[in-house]
ROKOLZA-800218 format. One record per atom (N, C-alpha, C): residue number from 1; residue in three letters; chain; atom name; x, y, z. Coordinates in Angstrom, 2 decimals. Each point is the difference from the previous one (the first is absolute). Layout:
! ROKOLZA-800218
<NUM, 'ala', 'A', 'CA', <X, Y, Z>>
...
! end
This chain:
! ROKOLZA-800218
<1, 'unk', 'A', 'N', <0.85, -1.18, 0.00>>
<1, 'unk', 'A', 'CA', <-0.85, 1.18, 0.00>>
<1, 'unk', 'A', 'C', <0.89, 1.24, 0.00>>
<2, 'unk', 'A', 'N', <-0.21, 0.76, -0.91>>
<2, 'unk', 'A', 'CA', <0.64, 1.36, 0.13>>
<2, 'unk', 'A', 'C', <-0.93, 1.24, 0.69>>
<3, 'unk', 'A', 'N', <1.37, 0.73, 0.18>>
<3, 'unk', 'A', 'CA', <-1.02, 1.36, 1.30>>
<3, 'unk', 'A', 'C', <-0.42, 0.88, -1.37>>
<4, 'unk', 'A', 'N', <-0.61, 0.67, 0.09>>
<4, 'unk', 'A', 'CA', <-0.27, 0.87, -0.93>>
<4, 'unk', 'A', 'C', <0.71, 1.52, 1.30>>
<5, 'unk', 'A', 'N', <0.55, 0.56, -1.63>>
<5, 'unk', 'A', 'CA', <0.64, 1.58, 0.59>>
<5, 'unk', 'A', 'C', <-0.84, 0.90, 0.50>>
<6, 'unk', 'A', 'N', <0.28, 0.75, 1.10>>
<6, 'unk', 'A', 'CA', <-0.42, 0.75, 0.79>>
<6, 'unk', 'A', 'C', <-0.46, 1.36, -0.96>>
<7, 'unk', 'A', 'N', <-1.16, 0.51, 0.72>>
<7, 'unk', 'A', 'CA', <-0.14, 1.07, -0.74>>
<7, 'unk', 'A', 'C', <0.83, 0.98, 0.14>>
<8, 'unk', 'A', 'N', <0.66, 1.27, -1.38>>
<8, 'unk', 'A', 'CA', <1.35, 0.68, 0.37>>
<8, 'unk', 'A', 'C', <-0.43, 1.49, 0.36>>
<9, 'unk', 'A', 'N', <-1.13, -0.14, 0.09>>
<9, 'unk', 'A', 'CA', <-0.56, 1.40, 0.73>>
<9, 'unk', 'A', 'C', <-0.17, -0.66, 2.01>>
<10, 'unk', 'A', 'N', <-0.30, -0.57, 0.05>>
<10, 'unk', 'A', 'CA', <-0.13, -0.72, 1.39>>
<10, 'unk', 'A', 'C', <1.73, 0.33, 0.52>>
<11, 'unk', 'A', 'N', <0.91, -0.84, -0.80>>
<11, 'unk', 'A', 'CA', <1.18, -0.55, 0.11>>
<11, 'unk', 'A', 'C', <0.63, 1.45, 0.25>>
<12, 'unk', 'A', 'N', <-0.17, 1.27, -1.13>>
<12, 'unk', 'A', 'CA', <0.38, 1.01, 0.16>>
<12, 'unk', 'A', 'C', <-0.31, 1.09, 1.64>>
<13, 'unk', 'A', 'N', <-0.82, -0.13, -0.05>>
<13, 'unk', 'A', 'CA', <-1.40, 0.62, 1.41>>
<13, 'unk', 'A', 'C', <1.04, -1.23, 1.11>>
<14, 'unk', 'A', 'N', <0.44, -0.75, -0.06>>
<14, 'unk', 'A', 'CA', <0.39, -0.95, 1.55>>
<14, 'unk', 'A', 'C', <1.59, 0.29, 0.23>>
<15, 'unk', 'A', 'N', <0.44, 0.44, -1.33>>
<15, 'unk', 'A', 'CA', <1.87, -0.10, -0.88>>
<15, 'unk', 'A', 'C', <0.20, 1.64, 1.02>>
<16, 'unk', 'A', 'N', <-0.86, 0.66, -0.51>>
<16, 'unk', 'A', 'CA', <-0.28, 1.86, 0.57>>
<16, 'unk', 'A', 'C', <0.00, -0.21, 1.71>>
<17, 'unk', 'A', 'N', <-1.16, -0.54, 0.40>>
<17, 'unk', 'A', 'CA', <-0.26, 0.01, 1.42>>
<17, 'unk', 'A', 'C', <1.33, -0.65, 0.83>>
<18, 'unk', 'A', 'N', <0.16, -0.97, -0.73>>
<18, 'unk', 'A', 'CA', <1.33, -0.56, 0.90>>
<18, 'unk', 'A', 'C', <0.95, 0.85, 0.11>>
<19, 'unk', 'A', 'N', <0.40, 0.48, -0.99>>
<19, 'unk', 'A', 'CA', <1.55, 1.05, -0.22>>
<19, 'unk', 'A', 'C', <-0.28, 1.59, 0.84>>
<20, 'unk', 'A', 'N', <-0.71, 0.32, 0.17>>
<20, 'unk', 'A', 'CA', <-0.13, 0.81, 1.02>>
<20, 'unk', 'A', 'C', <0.36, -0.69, 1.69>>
<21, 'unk', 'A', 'N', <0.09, -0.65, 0.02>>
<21, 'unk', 'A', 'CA', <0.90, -0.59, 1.22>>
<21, 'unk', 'A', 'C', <0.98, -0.52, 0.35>>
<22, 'unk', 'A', 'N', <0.87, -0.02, -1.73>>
<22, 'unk', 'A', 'CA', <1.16, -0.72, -0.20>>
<22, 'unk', 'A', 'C', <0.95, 1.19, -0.15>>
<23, 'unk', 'A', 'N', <1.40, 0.19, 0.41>>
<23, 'unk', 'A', 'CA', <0.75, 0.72, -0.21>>
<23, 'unk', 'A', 'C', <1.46, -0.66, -0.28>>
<24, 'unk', 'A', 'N', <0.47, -0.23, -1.27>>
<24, 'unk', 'A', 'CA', <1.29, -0.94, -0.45>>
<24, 'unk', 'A', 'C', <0.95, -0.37, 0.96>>
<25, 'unk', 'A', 'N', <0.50, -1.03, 0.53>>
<25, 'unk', 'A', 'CA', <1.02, 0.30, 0.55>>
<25, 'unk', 'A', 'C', <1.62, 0.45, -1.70>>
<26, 'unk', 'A', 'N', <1.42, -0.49, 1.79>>
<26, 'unk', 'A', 'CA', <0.76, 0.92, -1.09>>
<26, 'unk', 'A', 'C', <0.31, -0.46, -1.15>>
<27, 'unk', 'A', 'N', <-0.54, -1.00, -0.52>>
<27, 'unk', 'A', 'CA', <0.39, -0.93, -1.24>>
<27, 'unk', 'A', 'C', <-1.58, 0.34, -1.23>>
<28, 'unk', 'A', 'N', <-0.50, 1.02, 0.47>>
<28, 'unk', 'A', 'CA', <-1.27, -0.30, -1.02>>
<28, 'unk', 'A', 'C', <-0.96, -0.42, 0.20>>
<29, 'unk', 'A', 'N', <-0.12, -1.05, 0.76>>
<29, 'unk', 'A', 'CA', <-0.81, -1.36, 0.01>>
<29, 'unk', 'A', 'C', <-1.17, 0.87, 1.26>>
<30, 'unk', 'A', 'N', <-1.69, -0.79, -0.98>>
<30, 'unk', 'A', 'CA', <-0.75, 0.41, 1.20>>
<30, 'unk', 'A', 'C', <-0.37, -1.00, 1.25>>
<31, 'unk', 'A', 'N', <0.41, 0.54, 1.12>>
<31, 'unk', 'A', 'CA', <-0.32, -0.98, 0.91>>
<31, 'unk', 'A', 'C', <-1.94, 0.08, 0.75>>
<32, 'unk', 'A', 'N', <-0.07, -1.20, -0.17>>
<32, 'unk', 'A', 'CA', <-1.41, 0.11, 0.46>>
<32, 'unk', 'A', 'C', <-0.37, -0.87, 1.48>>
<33, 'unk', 'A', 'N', <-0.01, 1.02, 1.05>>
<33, 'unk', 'A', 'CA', <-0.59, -0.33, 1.22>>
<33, 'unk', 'A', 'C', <-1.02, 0.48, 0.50>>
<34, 'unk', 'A', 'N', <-0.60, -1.24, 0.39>>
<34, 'unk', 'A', 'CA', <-1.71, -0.21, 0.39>>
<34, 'unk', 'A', 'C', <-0.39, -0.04, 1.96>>
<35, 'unk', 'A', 'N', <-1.16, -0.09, 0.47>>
<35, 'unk', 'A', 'CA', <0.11, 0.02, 0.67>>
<35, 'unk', 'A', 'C', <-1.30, -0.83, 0.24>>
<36, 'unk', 'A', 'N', <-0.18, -1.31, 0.44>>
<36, 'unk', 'A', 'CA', <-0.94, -0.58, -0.11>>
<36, 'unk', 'A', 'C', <-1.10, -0.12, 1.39>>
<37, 'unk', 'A', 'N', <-0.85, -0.50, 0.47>>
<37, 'unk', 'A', 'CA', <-1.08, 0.38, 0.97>>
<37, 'unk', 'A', 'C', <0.62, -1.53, 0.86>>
<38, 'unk', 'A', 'N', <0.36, -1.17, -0.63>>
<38, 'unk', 'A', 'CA', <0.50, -0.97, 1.07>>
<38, 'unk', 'A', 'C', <0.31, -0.83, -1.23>>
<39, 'unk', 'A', 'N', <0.72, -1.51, 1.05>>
<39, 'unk', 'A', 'CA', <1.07, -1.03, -1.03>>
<39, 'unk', 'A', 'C', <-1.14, -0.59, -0.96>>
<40, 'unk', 'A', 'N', <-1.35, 0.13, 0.44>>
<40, 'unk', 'A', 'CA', <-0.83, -0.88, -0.72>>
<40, 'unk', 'A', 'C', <-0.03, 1.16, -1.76>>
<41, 'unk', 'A', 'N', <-0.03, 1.04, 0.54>>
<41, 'unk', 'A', 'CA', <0.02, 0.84, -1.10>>
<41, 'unk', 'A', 'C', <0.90, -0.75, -1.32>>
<42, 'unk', 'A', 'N', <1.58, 0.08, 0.90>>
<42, 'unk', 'A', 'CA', <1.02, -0.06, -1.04>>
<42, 'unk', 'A', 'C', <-0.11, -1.79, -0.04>>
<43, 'unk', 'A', 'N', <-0.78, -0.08, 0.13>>
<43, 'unk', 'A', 'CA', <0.30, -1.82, -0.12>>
<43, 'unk', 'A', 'C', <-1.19, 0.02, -1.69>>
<44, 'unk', 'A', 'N', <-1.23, 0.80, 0.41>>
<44, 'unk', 'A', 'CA', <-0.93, 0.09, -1.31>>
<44, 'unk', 'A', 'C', <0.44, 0.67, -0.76>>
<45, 'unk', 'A', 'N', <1.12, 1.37, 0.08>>
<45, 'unk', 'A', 'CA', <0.79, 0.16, -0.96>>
<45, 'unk', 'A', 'C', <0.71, -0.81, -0.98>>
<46, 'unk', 'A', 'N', <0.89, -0.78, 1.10>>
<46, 'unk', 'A', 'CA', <0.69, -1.28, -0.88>>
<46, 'unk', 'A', 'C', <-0.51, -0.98, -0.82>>
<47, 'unk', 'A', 'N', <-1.51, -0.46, 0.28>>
<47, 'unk', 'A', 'CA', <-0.36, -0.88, -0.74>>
<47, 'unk', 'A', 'C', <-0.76, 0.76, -0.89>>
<48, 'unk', 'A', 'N', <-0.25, 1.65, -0.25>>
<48, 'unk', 'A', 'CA', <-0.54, 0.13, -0.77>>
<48, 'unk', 'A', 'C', <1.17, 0.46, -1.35>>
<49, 'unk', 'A', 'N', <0.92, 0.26, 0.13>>
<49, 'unk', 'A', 'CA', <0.95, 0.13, -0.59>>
<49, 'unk', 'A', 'C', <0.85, -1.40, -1.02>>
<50, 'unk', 'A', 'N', <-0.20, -0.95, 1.14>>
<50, 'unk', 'A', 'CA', <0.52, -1.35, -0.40>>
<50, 'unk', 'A', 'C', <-1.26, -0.60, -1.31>>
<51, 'unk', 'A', 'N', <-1.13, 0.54, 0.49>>
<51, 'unk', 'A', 'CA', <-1.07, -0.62, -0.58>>
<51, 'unk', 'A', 'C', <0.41, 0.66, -2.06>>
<52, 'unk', 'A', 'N', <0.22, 1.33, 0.33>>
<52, 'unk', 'A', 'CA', <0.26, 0.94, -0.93>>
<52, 'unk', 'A', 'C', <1.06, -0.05, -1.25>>
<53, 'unk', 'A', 'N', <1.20, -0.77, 1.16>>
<53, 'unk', 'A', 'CA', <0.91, -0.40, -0.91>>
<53, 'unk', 'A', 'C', <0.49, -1.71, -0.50>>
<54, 'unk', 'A', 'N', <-1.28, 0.00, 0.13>>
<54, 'unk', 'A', 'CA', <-0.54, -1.52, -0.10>>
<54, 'unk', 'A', 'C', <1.33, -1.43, 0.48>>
! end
């Protein structure tokens, strides 16, 4: 089964919102830190991610 691509107006609108909280470190690179509500959070993170990248 293939994923079908995300919509790139969605993708754009989530790409925007994130980067307003990202500031490069000294190499360029954006670092992205979250701050989640508890482990169960980042545990449904993980499997929704895992699920994602099949």
């Amino acid at each position: 089964m293939m994923a079908t691509e995300p919509d790139k107006a969605k993708v754009d609108a989530l790409t925007s919102k994130l980067s307003e909280s990202i500031e490069p470190d000294e190499q360029g690179r954006p670092p992205l830190k979250i701050s989640l509500p508890s482990d169960e959070a980042l545990r449904d993170l993980a499997s929704t991610l895992a699920r994602r990248l099949g």
